[in-house]
C-alpha positions as CSV (number, residue, x, y, z in Angstrom):
1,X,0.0,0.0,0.0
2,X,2.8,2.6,1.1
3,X,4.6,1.9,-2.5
4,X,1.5,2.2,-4.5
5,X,1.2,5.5,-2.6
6,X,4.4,6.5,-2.9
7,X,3.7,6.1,-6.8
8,X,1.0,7.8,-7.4
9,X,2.5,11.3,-5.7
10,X,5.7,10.9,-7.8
11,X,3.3,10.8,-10.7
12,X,1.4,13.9,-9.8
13,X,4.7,15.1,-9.4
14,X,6.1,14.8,-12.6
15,X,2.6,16.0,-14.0
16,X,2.6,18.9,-12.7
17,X,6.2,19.6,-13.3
18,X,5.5,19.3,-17.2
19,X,3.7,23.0,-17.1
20,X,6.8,24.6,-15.3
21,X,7.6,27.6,-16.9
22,X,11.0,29.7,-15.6
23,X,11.4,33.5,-16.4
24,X,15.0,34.5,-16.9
25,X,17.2,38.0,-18.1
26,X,20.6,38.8,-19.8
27,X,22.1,39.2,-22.7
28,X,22.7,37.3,-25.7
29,X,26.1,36.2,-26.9
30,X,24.9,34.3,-29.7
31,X,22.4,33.5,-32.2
32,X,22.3,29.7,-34.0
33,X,19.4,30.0,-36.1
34,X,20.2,26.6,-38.2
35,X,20.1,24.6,-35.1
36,X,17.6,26.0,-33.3
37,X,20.2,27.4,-30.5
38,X,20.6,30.7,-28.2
39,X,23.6,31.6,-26.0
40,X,22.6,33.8,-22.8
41,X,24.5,34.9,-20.5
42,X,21.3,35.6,-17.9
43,X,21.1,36.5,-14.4
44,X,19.5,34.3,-11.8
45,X,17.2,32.3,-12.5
46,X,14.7,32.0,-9.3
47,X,14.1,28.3,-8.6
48,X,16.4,26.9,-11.4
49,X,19.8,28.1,-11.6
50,X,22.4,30.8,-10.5
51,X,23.8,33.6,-13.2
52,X,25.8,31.5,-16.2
53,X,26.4,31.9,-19.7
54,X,24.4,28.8,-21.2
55,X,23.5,28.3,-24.3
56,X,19.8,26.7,-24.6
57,X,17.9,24.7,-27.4
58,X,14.7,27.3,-29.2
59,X,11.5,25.7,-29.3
60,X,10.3,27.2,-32.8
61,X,12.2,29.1,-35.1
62,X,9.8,32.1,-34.5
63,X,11.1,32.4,-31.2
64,X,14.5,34.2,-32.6
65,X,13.0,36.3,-34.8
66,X,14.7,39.6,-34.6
67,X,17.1,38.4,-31.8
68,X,20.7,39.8,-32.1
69,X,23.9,39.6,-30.0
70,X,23.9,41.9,-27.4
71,X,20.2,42.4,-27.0
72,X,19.1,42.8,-23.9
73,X,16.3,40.1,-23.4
74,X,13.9,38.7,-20.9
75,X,13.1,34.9,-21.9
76,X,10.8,31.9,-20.9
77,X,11.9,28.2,-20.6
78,X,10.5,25.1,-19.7
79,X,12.0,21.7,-18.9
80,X,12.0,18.9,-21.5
81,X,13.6,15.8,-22.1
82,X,16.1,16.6,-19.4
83,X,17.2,20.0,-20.7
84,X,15.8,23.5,-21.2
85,X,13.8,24.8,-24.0
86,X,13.7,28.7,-24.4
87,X,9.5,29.6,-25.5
88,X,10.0,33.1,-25.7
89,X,12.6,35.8,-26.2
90,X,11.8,39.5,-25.7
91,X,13.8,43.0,-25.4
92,X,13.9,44.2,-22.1
């Protein structure tokens, strides 16, 4: 009973984890349009990580429209398949 229990709130668990949506700021370094790719180096990242320069996979190709090295950006990501996928990039 405990383990069946145990399974069913890990389940919720991951669930809910799939709408997780993170908020971040900085700066990009880099623009890889071909592959889908964006450097950043961002700030803080409340919840997820501390202030890096990473460079994270693009959901759609619409998402980099009209993003340029050294913009200043605010930018959404969500988990998948064990990394990050940036949903949204916007000038800040």
């Amino acid at each position: 009973m405990r383990r069946r229990a145990l399974a069913v709130v890990l389940l919720a668990l991951v669930a809910c984890g799939r709408d997780v949506e993170y908020v971040g700021a900085g700066e990009v370094v880099s623009v890889d349009e071909p592959r889908l790719h964006v450097t950043i180096r961002h700030e803080d990242i409340p919840g997820l990580m501390g202030a890096m320069t990473m460079r994270f996979a693009v959901g759609s190709p619409d998402v980099l429209a009209g993003v340029e090295p050294g913009a200043h950006v605010r930018f959404r990501l969500r988990p998948a398949g064990g990394d990050y996928v940036v949903t949204r990039v916007e000038a800040r």
